[in-house]
N, C-alpha and C positions, 0 to 999 in steps of 0.2 A: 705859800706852799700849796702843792698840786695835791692830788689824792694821796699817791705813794708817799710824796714825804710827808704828809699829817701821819701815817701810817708807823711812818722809818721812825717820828720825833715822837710819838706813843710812849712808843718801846722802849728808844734811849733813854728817856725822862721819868720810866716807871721806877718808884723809887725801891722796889724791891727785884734783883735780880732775879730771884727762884720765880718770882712771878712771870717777869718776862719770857723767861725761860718754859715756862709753863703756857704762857699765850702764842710763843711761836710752833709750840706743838702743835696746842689747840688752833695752829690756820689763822692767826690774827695774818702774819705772813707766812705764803708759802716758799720762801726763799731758805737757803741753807741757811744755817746760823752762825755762823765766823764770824762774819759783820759784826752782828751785834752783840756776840760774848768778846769781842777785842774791844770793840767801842765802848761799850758801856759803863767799866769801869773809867774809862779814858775822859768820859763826859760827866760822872759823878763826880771825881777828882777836882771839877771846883765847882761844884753845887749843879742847883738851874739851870740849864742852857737855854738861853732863846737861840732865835731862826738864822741871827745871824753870824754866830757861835758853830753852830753845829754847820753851818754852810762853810764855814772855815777847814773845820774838822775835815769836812768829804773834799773838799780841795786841795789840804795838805795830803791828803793821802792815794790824789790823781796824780801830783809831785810826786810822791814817791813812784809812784808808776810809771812816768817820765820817766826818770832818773834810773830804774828801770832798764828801760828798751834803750836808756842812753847805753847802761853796760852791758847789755845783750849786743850792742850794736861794734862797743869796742870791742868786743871778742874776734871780731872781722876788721875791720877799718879803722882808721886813725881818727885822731880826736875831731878832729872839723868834718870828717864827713859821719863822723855819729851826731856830731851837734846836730848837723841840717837835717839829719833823719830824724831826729826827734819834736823837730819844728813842726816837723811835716805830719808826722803824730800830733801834736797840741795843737796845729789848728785845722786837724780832723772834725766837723761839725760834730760827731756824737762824744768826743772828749770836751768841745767845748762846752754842750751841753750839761754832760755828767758833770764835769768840773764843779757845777753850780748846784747840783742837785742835790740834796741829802737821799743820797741812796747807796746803797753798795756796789754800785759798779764801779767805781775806785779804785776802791778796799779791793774789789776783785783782778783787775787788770792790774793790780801791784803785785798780785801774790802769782798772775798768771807772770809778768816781766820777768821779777826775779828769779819765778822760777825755769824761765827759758837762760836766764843770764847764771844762773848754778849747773844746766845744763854743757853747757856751752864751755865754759869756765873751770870747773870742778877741773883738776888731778888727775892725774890716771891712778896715785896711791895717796888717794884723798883723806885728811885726817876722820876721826870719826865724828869730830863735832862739825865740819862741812857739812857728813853725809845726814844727819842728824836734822843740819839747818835745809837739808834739801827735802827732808820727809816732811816738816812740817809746812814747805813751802807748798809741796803735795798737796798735802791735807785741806791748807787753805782755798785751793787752788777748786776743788772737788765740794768742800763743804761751804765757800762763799756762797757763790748758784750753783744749783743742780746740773746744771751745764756745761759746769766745769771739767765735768768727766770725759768730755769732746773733747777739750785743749789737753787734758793730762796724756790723753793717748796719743793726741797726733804730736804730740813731742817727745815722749816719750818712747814709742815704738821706732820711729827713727833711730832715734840713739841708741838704742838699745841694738839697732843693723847694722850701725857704723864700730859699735864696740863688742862685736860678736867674738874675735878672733882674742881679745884684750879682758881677764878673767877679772883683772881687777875695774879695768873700767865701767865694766857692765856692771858692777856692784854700786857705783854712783848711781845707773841708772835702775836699775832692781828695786834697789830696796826702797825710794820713793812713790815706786808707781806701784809694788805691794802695802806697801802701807796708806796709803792714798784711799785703794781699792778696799784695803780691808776698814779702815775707820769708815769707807761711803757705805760696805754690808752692816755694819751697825747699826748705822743710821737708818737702816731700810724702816723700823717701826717710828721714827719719826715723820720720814716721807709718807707712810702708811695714813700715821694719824693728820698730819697736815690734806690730805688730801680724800679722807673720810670727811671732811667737813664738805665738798665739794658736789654740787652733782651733775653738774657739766664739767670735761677734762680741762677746758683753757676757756678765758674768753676770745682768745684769736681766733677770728674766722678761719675756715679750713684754709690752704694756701690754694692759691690761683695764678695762673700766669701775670696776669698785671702785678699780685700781689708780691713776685718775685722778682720780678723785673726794678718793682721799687726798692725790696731791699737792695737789692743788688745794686741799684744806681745809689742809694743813700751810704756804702759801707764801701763802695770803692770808685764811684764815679765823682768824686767831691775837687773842689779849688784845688787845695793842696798839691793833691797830687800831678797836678799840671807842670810842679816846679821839675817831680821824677820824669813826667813825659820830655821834658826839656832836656833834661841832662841825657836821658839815653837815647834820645836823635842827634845831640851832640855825638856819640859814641859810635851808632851807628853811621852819620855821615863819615867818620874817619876812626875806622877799626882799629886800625894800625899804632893812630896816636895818644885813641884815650881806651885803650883797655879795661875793663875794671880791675882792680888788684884785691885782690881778696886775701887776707892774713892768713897762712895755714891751709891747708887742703878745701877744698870749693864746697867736697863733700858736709862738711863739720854743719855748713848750713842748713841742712835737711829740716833737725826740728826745729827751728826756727818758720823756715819756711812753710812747711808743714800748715801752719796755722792760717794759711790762706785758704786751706779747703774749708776751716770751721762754717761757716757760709752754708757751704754745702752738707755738709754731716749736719746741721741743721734743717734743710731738705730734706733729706733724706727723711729724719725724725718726721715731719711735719707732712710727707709723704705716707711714711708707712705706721702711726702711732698718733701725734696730736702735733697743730702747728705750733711751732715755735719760732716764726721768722720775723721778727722783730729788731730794729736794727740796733739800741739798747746790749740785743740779747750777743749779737754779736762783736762786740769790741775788742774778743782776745785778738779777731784778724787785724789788729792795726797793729799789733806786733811786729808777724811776719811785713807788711806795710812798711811800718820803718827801717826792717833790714833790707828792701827792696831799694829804699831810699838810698841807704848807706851804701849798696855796692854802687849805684847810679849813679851818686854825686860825685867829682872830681875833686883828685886830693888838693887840699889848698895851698902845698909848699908853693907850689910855683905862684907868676902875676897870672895869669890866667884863669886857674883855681882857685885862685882866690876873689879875682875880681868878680867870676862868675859866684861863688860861696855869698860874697857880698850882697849882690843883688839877690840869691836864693831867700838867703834869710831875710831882708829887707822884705821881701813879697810874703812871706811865710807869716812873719810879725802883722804886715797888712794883712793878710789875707785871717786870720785869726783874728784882730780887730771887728775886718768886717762883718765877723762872723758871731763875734758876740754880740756886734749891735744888730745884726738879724735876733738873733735870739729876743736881746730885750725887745725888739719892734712885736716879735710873736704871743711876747707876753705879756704884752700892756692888754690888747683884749682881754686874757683872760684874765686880770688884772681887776681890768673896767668892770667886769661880772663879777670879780667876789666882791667889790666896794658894791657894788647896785644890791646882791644877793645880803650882803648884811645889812644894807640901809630897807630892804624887803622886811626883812626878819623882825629888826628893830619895831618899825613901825606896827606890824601885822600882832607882835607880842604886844605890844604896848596898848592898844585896841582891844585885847581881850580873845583874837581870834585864834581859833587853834592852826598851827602851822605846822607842816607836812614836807618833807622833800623826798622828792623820787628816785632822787638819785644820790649814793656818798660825794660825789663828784663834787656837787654844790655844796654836802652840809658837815664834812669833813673840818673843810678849809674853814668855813664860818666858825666851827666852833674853836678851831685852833686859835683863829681871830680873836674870840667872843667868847670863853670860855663858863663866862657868866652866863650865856644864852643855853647852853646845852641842855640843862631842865625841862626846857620849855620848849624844843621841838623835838622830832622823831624824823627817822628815815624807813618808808613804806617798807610792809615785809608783803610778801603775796606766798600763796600757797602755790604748791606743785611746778611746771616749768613753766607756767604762764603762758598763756593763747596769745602764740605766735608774738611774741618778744624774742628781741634780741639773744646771741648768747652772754653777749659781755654784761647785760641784765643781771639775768639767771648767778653768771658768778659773783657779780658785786652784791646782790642778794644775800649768799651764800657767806661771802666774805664778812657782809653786814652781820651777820648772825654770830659768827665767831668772838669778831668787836666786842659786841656787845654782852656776849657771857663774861667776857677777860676787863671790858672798861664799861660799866653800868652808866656812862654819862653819856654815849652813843648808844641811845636804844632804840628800841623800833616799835612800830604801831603797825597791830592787823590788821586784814580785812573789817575785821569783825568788831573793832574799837573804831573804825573809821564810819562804818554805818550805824554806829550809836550816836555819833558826832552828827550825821546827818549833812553838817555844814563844815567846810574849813578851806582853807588855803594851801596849794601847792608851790614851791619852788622848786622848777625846773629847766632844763635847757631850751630856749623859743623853738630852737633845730627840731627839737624830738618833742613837739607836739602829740604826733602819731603815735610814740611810745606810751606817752603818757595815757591816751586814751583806750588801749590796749592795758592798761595796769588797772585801769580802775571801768570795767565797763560798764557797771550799774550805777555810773555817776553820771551827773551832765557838767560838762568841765567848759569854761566861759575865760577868757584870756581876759585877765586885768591890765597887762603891763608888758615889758619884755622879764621873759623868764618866772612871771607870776599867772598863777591860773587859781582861777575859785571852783569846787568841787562842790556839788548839791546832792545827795543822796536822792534817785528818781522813786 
């Protein structure tokens, strides 16, 4: 597990909910709380979870997210070209990442899906337990991440233009997006207190042109999508013969589509307030993405549609393959680092030396490992914003502090207990060297190893 999911698997595992409930106020995370008020009874239910349990858990529940944009997708297109649109989703690199992740971006893109596919779908004289399973699809939608209040409205406001004329259909769309909006005003004193623990707004750097360019290339310039560019220069070379056929009026697709600006209402935010462009933060757009798919791809009745369907999916399933094994290739290094970072630990305790990490990054994962070791090391706390460190510092900092009021086995070490020590041992990234020697500048810090440095009080 990476920083976040030692974080995600805290929470899930704390064996008291009111507790939990109480550390995501107090900023253990700052993400909405749906996740983990649906998960956590879900993971009590048969005791302990280990890593590879709860990895399950957030898998099945990117399935249902799939499965999802599959029925968001049949609300337009026939069943073979929502299949290939939904390939085209799962072997989007940031699905196939999440897929693995224990985190709730999942849990999130499920409750964003279905609630594009209730959108879409819903009656025009919907019963009331529809409209009901659509307010809570809301809710989850807004209170999974705080972010969620981007996809609620670019789908929402749509529908609500295509059903202006129609008293009762607007009432599918109404009373979701007021209920949605009124449970997020609620929440406002949680978002308050989450974010009083903070004293820098993000650790995301401000955004910058490279810095957009990459998301931009990461959430829509990917493999996959090359099978959509195929199919609609198929369409383009001959207008005539492959049309797209769209089920129902062309309009109906708006929110759906919609959701391809979330990207940019992103921008926006990160323009005018704090950044948030991170390609993570964006996955509701692989929604819109897959309905993009589905008008693209040609219907399969025919031999042509089909043979082309054939090879789409063939390249789809490759192409997602190859994309988990990129994955695993990117995380044997960091892999390599937390076996080296606990065999650090090991030894450095065992010796008697006092040991120090600078960062959660490293001492997270170890103790998730090594849950016996926790005792016996700390994670630096520094005063004020610290001279001229990072911002993603300053937050993780801040975050550390939270931790550590809510789970006393992640604590931290001052300034002030570090120069009584005089003497100790740091583990941290070789990379951020320079970080380190900016955290502590009244030390003389001497490189033992990769990712080990001894500190000497001058």
């Amino acid at each position: 597990m990476w920083l976040d999911e030692c974080v995600t698997s805290l929470l899930l595992n704390d064996p008291s909910f009111r507790h939990m409930a109480g550390a995501i106020r107090g900023g253990v995370d700052t993400n909405g709380p749906a996740f983990y008020l649906v998960t956590w009874p879900l993971v009590h239910a048969f005791g302990a979870t280990p890593v590879a349990e709860l990895r399950l858990v957030t898998a099945g529940m990117m399935l249902v997210a799939l499965t999802g944009i599959y029925a968001t997708c049949r609300a337009f297109v026939d069943s073979g070209r929502a299949a290939i649109a939904t390939l085209v989703v799962a072997a989007h690199p940031g699905i196939v990442v999440q897929m693995w992740q224990v985190r709730m971006y999942g849990f999130w893109l499920a409750a964003v899906a279905w609630f594009c596919a209730y959108t879409v779908l819903a009656p025009a004289r919907a019963h009331w337990a529809t409209r009901v399973l659509g307010c809570v699809l809301a809710i989850l939608v807004v209170t999974s991440h705080w972010l969620g209040v981007f996809a609620l409205l670019l789908i929402s406001l749509p529908a609500l233009f295509l059903s202006r004329s129609d008293v009762e259909r607007r009432r599918n769309h109404v009373l979701p997006l007021a209920s949605a909006l009124a449970v997020l005003a609620l929440c406002a004193p949680l978002i308050a207190s989450q974010r009083r623990v903070l004293t820098v707004p993000t650790w995301i750097e401000p955004a910058s042109l490279a810095s957009i360019l990459r998301q931009g290339h990461l959430i829509f310039l990917v493999p996959s999508a090359g099978v959509v560019v195929g199919y609609a220069l198929l369409r383009v070379a001959q207008p005539g013969r492959w049309r797209p056929v769209v089920i129902g009026a062309p309009a109906r697709t708006l929110p759906i589509l919609a959701l391809l600006l979330f990207p940019f209402a992103l921008l926006a935010m990160s323009v005018a307030m704090q950044s948030v462009l991170v390609e993570r933060y964006m996955l509701p757009t692989t929604v819109g993405m897959g309905l993009v798919a589905a008008v693209a791809a040609l219907p399969l009745q025919r031999w042509m549609g089909l043979a082309l369907g054939a090879i789409a999916a063939c390249a789809l399933v490759l192409v997602a393959c190859l994309e988990l094994n990129a994955l695993r290739t990117a995380v044997r290094a960091d892999d390599d680092r937390a076996a080296r970072v606990i065999a650090i630990t090991e030894r450095v305790i065992g010796s008697g030396q006092h040991l120090v990490f600078a960062r959660r990054f490293e001492a997270y994962p170890m103790i998730q490992a090594r849950p016996q070791l926790a005792g016996s090391v700390a994670v630096f706390d520094f005063d004020g914003a610290g001279e001229g460190v990072m911002r993603r510092t300053v937050f993780e900092r801040d975050l550390g502090r939270a931790v550590s009021r809510f789970y006393p086995d992640y604590h931290l070490v001052s300034d002030d207990q570090l120069r009584q020590w005089g003497h100790f041992v740091v583990v941290t990234n070789s990379d951020e060297e320079g970080e380190l020697r900016r955290l502590l500048p009244g030390f003389r810090i001497t490189a033992r190893g990769a990712d080990e440095y001894e500190a000497e009080a001058r």
